[in-house]
N, CA, C and O of each residue as an XYZ file, in Angstrom:
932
protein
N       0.845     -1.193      0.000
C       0.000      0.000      0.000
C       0.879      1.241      0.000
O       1.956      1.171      0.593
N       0.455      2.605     -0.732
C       1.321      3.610     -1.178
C       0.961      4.041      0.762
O       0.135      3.669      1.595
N       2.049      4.933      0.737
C       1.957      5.358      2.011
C       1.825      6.725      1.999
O       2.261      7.449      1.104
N       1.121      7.158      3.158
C       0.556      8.937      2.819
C       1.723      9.635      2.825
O       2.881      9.493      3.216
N       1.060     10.414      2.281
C       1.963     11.951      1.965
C       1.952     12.850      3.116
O       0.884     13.349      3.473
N       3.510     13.211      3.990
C       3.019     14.194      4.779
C       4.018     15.169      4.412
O       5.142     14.901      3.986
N       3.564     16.246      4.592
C       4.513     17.421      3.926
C       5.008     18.259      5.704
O       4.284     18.340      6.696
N       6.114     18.641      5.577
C       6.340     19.532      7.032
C       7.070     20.719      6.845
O       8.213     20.588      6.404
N       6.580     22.047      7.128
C       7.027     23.377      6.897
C       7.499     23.592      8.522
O       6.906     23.299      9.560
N       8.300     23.979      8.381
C       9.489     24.293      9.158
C      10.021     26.041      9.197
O      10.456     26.596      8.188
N       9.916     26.582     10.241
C      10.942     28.281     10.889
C      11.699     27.979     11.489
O      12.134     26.864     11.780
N      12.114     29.520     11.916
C      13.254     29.641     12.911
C      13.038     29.004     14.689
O      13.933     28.918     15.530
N      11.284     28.557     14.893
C      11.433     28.093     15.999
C      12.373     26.824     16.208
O      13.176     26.614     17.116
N      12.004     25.951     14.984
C      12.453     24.724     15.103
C      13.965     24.949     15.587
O      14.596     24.166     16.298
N      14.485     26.316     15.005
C      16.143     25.633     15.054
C      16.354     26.535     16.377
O      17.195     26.239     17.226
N      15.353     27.875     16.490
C      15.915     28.263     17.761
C      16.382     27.632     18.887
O      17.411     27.970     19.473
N      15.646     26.703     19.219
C      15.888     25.561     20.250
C      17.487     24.625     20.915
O      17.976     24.197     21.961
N      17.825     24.761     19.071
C      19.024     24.259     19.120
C      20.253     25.441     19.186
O      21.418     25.072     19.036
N      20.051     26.364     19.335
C      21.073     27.757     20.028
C      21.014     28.578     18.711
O      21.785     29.518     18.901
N      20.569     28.667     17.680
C      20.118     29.627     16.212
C      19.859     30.914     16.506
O      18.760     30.937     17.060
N      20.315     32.014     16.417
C      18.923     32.780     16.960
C      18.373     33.134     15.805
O      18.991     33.017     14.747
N      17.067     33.640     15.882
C      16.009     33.758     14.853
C      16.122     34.566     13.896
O      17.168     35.210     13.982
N      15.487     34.822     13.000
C      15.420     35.501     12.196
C      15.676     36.915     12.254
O      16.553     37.490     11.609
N      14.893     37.433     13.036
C      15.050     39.192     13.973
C      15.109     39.049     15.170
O      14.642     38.085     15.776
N      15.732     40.055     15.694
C      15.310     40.827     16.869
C      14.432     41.185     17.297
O      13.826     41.806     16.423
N      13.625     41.194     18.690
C      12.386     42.372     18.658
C      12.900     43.468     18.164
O      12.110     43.823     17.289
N      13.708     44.158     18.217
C      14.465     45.628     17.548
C      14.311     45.731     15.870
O      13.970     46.784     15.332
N      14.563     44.683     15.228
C      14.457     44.588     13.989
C      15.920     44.512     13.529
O      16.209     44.088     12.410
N      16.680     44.860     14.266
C      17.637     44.108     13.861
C      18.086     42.385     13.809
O      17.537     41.447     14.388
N      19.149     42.378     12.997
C      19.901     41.142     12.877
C      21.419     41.223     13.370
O      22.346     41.653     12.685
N      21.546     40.564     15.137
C      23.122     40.800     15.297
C      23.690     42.444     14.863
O      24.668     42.606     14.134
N      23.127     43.251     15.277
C      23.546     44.369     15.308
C      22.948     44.863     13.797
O      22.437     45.969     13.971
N      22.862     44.571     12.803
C      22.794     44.979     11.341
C      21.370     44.958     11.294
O      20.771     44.338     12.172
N      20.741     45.550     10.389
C      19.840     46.368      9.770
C      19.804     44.963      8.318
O      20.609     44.764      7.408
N      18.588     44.286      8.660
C      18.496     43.119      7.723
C      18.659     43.861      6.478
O      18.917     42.921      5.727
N      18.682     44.765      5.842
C      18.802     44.933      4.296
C      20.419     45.449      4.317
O      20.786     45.834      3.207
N      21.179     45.505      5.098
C      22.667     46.068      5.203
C      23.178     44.456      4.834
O      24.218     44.487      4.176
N      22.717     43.154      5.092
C      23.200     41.780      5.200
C      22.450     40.551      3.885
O      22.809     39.556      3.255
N      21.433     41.284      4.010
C      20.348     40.114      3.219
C      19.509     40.501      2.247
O      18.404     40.106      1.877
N      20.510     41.657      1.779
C      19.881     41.995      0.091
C      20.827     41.729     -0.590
O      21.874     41.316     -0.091
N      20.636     41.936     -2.091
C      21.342     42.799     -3.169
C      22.081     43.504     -3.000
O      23.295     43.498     -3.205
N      21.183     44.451     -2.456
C      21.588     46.023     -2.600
C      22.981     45.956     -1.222
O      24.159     46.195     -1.485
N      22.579     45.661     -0.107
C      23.934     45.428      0.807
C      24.800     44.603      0.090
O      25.935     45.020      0.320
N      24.841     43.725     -0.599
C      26.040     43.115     -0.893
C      26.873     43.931     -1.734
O      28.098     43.916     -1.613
N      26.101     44.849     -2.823
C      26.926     45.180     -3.851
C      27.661     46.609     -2.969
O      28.634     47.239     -3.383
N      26.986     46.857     -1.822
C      27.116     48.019     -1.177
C      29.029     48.066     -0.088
O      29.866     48.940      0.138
N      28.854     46.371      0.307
C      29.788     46.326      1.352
C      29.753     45.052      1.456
O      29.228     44.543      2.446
N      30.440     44.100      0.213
C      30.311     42.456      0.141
C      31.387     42.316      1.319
O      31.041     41.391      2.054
N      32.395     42.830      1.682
C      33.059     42.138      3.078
C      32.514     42.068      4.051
O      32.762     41.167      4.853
N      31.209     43.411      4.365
C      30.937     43.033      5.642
C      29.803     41.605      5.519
O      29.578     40.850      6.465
N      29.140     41.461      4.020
C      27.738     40.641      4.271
C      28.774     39.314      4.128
O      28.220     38.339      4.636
N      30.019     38.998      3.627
C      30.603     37.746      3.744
C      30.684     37.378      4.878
O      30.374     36.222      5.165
N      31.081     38.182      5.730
C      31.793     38.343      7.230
C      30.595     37.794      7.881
O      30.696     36.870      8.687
N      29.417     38.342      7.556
C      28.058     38.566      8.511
C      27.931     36.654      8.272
O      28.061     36.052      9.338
N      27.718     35.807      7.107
C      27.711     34.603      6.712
C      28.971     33.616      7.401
O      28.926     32.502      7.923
N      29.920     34.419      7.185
C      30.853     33.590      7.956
C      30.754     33.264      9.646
O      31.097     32.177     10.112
N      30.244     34.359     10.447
C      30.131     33.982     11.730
C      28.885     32.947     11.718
O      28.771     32.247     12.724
N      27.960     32.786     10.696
C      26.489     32.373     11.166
C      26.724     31.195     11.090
O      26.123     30.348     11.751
N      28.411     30.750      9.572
C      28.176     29.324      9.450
C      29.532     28.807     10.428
O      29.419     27.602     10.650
N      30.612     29.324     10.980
C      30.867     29.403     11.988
C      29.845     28.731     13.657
O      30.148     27.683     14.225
N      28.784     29.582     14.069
C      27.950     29.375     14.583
C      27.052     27.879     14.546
O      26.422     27.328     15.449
N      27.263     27.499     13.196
C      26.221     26.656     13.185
C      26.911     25.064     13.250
O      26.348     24.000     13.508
N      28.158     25.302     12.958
C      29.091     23.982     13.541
C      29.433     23.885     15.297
O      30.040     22.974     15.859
N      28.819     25.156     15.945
C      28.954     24.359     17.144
C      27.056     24.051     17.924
O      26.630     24.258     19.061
N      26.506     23.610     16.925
C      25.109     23.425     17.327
C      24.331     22.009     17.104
O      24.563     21.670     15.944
N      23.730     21.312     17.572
C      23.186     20.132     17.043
C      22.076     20.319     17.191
O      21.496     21.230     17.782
N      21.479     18.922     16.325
C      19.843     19.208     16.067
C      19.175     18.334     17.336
O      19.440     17.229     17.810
N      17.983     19.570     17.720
C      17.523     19.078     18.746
C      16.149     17.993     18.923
O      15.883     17.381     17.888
N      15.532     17.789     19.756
C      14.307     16.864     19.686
C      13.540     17.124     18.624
O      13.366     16.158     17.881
N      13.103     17.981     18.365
C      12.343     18.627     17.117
C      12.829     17.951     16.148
O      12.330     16.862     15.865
N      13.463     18.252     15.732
C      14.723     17.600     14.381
C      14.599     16.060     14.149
O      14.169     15.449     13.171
N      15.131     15.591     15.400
C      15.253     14.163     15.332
C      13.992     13.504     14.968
O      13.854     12.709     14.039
N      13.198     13.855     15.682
C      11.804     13.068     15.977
C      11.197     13.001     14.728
O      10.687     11.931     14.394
N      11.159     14.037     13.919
C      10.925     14.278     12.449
C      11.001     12.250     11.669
O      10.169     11.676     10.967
N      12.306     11.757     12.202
C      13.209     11.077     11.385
C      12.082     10.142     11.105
O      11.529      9.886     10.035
N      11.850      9.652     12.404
C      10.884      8.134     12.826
C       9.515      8.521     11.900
O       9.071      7.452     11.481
N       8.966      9.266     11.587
C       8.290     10.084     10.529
C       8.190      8.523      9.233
O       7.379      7.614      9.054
N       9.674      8.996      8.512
C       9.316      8.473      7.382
C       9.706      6.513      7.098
O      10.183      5.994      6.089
N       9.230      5.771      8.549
C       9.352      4.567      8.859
C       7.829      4.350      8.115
O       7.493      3.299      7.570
N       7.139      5.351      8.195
C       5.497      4.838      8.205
C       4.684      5.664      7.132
O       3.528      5.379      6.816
N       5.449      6.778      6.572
C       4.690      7.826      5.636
C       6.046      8.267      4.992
O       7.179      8.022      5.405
N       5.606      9.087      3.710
C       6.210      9.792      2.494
C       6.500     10.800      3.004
O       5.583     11.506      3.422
N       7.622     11.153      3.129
C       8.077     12.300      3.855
C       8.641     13.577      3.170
O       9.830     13.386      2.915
N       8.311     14.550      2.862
C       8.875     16.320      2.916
C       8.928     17.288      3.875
O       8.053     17.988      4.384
N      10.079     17.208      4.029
C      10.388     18.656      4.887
C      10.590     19.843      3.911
O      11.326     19.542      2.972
N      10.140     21.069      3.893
C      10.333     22.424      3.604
C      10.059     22.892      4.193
O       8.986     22.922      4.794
N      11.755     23.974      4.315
C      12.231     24.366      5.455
C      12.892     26.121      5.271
O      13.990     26.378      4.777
N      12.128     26.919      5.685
C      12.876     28.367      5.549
C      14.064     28.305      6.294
O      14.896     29.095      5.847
N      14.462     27.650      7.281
C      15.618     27.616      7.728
C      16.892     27.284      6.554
O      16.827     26.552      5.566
N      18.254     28.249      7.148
C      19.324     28.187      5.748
C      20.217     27.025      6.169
O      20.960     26.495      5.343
N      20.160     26.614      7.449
C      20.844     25.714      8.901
C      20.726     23.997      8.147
O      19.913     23.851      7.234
N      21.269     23.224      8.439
C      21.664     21.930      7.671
C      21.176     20.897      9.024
O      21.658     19.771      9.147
N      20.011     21.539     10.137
C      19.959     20.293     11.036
C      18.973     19.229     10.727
O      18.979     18.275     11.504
N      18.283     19.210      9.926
C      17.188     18.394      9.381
C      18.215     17.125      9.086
O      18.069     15.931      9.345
N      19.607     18.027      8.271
C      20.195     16.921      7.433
C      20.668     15.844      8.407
O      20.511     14.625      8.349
N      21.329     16.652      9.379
C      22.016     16.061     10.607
C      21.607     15.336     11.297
O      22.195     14.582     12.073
N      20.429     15.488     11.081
C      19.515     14.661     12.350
C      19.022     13.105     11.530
O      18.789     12.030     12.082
N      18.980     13.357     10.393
C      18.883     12.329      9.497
C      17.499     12.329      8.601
O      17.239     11.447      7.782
N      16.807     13.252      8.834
C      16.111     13.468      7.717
C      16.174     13.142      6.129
O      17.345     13.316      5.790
N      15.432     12.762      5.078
C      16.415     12.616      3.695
C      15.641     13.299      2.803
O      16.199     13.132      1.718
N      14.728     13.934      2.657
C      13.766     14.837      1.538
C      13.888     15.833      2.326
O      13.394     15.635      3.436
N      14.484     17.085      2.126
C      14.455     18.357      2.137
C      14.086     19.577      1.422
O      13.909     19.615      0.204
N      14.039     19.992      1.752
C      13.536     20.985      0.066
C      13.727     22.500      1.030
O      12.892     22.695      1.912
N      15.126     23.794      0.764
C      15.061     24.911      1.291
C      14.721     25.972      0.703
O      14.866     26.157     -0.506
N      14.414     26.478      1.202
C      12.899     27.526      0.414
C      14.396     29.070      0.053
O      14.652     29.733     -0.952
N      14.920     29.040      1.274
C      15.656     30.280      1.831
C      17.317     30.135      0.902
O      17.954     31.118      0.522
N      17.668     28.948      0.733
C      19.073     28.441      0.470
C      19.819     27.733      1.893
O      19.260     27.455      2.954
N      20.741     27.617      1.656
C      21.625     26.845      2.312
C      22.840     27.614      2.734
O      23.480     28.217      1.873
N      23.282     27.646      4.241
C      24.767     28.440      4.734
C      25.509     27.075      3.977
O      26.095     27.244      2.908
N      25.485     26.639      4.181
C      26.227     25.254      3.470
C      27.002     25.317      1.995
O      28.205     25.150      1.796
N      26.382     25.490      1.417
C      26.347     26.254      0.109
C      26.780     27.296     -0.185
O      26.347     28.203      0.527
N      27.708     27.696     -1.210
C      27.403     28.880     -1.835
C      27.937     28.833     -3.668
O      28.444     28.012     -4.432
N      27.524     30.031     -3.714
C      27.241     29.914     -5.778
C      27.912     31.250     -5.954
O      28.355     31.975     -5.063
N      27.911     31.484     -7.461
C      28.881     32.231     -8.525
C      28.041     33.611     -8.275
O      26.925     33.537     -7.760
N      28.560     34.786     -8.624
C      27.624     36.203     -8.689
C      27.582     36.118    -10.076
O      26.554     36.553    -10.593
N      28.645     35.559    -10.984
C      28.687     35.497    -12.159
C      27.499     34.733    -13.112
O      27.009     35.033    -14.201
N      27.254     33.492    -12.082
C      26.807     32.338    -13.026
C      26.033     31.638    -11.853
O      26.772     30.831    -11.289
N      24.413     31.712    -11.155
C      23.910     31.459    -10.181
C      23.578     30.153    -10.617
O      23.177     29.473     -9.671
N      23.594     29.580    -11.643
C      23.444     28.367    -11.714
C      24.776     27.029    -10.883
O      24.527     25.956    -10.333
N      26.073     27.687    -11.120
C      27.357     27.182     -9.890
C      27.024     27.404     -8.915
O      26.924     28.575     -8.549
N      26.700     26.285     -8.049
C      26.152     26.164     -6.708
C      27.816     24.946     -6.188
O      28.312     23.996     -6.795
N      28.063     25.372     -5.322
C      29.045     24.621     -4.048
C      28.717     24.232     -2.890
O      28.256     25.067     -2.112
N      28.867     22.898     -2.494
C      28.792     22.801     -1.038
C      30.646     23.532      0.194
O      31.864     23.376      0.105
N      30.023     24.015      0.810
C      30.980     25.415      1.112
C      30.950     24.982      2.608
O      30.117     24.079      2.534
N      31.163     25.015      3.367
C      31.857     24.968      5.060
C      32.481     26.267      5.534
O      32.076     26.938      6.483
N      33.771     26.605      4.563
C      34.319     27.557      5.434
C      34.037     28.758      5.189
O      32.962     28.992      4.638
N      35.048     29.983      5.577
C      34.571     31.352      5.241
C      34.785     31.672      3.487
O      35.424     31.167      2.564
N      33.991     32.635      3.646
C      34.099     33.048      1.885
C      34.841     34.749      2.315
O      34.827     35.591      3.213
N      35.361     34.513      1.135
C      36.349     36.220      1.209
C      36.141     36.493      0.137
O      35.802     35.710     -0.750
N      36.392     38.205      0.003
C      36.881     38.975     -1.335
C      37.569     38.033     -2.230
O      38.207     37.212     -1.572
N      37.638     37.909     -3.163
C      38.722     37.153     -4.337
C      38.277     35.894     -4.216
O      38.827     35.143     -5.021
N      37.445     35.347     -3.476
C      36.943     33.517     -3.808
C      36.282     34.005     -5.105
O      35.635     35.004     -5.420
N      36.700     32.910     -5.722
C      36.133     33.135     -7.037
C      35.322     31.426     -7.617
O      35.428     30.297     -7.136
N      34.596     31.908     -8.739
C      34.173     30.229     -9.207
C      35.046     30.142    -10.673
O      35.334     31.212    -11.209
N      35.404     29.049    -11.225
C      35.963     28.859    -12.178
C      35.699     29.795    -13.540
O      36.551     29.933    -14.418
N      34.370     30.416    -13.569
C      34.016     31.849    -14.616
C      34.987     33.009    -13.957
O      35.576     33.563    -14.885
N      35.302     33.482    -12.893
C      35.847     34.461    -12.543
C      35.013     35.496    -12.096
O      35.107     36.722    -12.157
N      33.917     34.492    -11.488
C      33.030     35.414    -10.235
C      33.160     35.374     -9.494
O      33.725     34.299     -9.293
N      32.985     36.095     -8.272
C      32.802     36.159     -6.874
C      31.914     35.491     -6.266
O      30.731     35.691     -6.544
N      32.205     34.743     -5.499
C      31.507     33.504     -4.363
C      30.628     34.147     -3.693
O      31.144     35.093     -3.098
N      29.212     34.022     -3.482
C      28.394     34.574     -1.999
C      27.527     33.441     -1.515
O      27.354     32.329     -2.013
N      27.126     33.874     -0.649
C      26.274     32.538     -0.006
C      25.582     32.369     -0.574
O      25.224     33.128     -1.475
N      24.910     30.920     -0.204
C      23.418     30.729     -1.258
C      22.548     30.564     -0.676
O      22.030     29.521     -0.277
N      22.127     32.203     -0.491
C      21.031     32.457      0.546
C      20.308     33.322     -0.311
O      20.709     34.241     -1.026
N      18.854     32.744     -0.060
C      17.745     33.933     -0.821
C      17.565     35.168      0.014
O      17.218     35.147      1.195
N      17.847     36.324     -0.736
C      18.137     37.360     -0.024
C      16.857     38.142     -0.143
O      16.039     37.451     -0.750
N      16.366     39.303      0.195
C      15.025     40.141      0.212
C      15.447     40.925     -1.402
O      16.430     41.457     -1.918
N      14.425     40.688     -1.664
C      13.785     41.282     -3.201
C      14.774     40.204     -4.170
O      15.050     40.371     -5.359
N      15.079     39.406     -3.552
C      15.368     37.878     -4.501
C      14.047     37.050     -4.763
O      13.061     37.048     -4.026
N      14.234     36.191     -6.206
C      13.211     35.116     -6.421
C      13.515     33.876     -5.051
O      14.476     33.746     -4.293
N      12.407     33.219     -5.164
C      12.599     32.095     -3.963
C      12.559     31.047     -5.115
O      11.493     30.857     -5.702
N      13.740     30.326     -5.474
C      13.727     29.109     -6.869
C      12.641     28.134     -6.535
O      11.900     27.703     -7.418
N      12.516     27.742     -5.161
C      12.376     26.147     -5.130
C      10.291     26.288     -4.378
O       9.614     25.337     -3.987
N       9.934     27.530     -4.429
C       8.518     27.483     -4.174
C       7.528     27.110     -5.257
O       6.343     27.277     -4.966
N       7.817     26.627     -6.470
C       7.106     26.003     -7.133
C       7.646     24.368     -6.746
O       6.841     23.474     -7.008
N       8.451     24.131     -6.377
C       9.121     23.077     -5.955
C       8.235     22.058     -4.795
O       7.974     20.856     -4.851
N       7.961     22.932     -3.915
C       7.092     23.174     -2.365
C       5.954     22.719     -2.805
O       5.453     21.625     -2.545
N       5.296     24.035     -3.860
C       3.655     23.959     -3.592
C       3.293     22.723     -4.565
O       2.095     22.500     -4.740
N       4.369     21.797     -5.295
C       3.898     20.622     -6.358
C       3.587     19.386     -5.028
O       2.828     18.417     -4.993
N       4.498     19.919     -4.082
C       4.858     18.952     -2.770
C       3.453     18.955     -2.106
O       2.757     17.940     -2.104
N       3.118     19.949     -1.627
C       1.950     20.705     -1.115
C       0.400     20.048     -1.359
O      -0.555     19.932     -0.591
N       0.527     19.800     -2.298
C      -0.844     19.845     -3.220
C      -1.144     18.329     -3.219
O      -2.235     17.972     -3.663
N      -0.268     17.405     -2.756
C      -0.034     15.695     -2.559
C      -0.054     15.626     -1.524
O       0.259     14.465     -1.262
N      -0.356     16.510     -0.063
C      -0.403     16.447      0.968
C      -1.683     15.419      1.448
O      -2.770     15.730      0.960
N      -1.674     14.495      2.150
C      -2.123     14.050      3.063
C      -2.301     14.674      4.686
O      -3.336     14.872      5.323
N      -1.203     14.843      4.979
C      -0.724     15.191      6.379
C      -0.041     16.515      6.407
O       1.081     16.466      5.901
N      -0.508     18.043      6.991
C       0.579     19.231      7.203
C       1.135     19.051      7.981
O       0.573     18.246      8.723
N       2.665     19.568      8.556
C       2.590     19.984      9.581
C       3.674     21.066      9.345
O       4.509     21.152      8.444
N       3.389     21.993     10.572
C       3.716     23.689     10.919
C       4.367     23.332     11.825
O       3.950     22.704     12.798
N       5.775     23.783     11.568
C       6.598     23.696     13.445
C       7.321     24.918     13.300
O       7.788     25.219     12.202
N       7.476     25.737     14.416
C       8.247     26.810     14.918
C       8.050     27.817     13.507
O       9.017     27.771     12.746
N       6.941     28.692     13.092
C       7.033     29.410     12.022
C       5.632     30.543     12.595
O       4.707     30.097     13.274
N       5.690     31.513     12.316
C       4.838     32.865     12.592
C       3.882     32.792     11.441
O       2.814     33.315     11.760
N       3.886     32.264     10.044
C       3.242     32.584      9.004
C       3.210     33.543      8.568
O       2.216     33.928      7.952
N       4.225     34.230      8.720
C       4.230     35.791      8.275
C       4.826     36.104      7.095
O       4.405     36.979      6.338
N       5.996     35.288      6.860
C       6.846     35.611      5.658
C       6.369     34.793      3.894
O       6.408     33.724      3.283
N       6.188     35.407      3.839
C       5.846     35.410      2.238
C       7.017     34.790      1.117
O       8.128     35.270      1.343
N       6.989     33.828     -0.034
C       5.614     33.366      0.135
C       5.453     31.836      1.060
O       4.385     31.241      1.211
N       6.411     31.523      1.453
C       6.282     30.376      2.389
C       4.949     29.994      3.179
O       4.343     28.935      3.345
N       4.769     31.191      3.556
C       3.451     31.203      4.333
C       2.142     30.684      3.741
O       1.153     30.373      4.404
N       2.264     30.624      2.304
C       1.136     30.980      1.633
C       1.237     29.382      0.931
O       0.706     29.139     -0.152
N       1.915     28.462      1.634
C       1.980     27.131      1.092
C       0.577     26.386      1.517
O      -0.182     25.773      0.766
N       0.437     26.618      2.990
C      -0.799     26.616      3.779
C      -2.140     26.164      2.513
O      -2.673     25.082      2.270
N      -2.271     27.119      2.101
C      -3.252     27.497      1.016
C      -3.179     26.640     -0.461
O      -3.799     26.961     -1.475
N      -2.127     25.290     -0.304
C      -2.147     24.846     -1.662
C      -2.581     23.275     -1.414
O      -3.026     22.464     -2.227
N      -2.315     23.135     -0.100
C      -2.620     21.512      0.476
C      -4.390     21.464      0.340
O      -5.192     22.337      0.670
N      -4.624     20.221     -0.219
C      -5.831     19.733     -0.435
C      -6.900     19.915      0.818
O      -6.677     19.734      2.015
N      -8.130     20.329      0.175
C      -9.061     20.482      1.935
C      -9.142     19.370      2.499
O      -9.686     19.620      3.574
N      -8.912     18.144      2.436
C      -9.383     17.505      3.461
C      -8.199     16.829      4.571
O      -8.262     15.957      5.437
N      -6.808     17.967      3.910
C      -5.712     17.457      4.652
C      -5.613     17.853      6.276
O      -5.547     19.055      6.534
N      -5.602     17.030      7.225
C      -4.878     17.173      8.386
C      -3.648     18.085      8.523
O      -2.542     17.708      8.134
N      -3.860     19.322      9.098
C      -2.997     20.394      9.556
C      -2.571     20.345     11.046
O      -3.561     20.046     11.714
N      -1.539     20.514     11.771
C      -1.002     20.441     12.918
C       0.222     21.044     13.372
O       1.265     20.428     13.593
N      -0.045     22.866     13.558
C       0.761     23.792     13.742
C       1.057     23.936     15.348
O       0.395     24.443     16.253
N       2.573     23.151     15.317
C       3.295     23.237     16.531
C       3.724     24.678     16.754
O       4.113     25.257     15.740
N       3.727     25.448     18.025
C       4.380     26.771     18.475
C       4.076     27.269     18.996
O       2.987     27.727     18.649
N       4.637     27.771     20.401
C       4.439     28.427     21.176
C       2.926     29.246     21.186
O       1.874     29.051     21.795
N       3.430     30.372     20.080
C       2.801     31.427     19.989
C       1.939     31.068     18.466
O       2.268     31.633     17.423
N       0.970     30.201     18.516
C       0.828     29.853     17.200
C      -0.269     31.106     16.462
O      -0.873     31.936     17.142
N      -0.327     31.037     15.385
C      -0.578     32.457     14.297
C      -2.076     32.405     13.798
O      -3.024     33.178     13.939
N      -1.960     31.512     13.328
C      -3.127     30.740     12.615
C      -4.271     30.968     13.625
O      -4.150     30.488     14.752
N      -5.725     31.893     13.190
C      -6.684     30.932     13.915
C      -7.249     29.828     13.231
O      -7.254     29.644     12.014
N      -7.746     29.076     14.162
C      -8.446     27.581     14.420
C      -9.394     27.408     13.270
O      -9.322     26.466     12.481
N     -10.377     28.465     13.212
C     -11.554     28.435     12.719
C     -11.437     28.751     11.348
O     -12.290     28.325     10.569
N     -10.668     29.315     11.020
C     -10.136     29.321      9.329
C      -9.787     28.321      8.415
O      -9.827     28.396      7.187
N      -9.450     27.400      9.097
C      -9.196     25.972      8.686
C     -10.163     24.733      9.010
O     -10.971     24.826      9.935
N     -10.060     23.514      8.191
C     -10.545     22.568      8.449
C      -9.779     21.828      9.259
O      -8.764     22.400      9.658
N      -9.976     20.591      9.672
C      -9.055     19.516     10.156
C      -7.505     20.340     10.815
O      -6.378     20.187     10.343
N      -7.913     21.291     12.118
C      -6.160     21.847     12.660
C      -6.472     22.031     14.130
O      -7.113     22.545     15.047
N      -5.350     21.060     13.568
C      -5.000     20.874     15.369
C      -3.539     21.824     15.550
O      -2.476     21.735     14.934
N      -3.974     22.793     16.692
C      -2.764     23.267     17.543
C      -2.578     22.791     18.511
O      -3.405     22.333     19.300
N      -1.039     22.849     18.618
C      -0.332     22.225     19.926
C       1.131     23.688     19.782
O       2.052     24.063     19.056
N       0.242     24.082     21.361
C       1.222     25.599     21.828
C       2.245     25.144     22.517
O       2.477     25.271     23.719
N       2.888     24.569     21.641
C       4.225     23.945     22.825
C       5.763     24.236     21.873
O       5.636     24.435     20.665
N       6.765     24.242     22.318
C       8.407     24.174     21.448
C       7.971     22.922     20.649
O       7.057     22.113     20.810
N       8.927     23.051     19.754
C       9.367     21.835     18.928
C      10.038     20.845     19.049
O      10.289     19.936     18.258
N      10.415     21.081     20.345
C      11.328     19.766     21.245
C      10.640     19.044     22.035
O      11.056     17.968     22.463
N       8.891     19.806     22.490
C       8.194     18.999     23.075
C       7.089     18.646     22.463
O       6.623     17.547     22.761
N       6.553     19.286     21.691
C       5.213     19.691     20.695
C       5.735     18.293     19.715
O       5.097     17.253     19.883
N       6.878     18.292     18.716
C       6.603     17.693     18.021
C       6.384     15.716     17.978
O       5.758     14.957     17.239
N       7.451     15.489     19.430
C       7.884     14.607     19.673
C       5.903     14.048     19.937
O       5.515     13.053     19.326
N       5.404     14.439     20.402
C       3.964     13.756     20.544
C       3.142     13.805     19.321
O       2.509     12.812     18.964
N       3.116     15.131     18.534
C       2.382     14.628     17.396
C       2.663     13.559     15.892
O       2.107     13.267     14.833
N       4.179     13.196     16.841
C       5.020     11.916     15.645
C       4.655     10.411     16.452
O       4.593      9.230     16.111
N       4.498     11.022     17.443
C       3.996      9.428     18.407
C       2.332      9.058     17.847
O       1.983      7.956     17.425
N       1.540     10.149     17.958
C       0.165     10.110     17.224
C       0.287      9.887     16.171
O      -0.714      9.183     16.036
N       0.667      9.905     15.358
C       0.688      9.776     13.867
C       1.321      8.461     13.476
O       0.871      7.658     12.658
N       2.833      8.325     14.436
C       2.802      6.770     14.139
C       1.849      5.677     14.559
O       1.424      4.699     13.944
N       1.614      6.169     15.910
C       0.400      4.976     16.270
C      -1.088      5.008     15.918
O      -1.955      4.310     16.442
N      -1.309      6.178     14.681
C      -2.194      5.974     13.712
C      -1.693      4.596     12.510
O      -2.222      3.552     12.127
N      -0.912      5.031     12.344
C      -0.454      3.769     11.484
C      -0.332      2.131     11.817
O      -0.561      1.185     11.064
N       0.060      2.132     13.052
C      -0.155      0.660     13.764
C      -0.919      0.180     14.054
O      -1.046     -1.044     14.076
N      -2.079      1.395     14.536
C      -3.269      0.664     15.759
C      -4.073     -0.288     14.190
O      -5.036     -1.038     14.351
């Protein structure tokens, strides 16, 4: 028997957990910077040492972090169902934890590609500097979707989306566009189940959604226990 489809959209709660910090500040900053000084265009072409620099501490940062309950629990997931994760997170703990269908909406710190030729994509670890170049004789930047960038892989998502059986929402506000708006492509009679604290969504707008106001280290680990022992009982 084909086994259901569950699709899982993923934020910055999920990874906050594991020492990340989020996306913003209450201030609106990012680590001191002014998100369009780091995570545009326009900052890079403005002051590419400091937005390399800004990438280098994050992926720095993210080698001394592991993936936490959230992450893991995901794994036991695809023993019993068809599994997608899409994930605005740029962080590689899905991978770590052992997840194997990913799909990043945002890009990858992991990664980085050509200014010359965005189709040269690298798997990347260390710091990137002035003068890294790709074999065209471009300059290296992360391969991170930056603000007033296309997002490549959201037609990618919503083909994912639309085969849904099973949602689920962990650690995400629904605010950011168009990620948010994946919500809206999964079939009506799919089962939705937005883990988070502070969850966004009301209730009554949806069919079939269950919230659970809890982290992703505690929230998710029970709605993977329900779902597997839907499959057994």
């Amino acid at each position: 028997m084909e086994k259901k489809k569950i699709v899982i959209l993923t934020g910055a709660g999920i990874s906050a957990e594991s020492g990340i910090k989020t996306f913003r500040d209450a201030d609106g900053l990012w680590e001191g910077h002014d998100v369009m000084e780091v995570a545009s265009p326009v900052g890079f072409k403005k002051n590419p040492a400091l937005v390399l620099d800004f990438y280098n501490q994050r992926r720095k940062q993210l080698k001394e972090v592991v993936p936490n309950q959230g992450h893991i629990s995901l794994v036991a997931l695809e023993t019993q169902y068809n599994v997608t994760i899409i994930t605005q997170n740029v962080d590689d703990l899905h991978e770590r934890a052992g997840s194997s269908h990913i799909i990043h909406l945002h890009g990858e710190l992991t990664k980085v590609r050509s200014t010359l030729a965005p189709y040269k994509v690298y798997h990347h670890t260390e710091d990137i500097t002035l003068g890294d170049l790709c074999e065209k004789g471009g300059q290296l930047r992360p391969h991170i979707v930056w603000f007033g960038e296309q997002v490549p892989m959201i037609e990618t998502a919503i083909s994912e989306c639309v085969q849904a059986d099973i949602l689920l929402i962990i650690g995400t506000s629904m605010q950011v566009y168009p990620a948010a708006s994946l919500i809206d492509f999964v079939p009506q009679h799919t089962d939705i189940y937005f883990i988070d604290p502070k969850p966004a969504l009301p209730q009554k707008s949806y069919q079939n959604l269950t919230v659970v106001a809890e982290n992703a280290s505690t929230g998710v680990p029970k709605v993977v226990q329900s779902l597997l022992e839907k499959m057994t009982n």
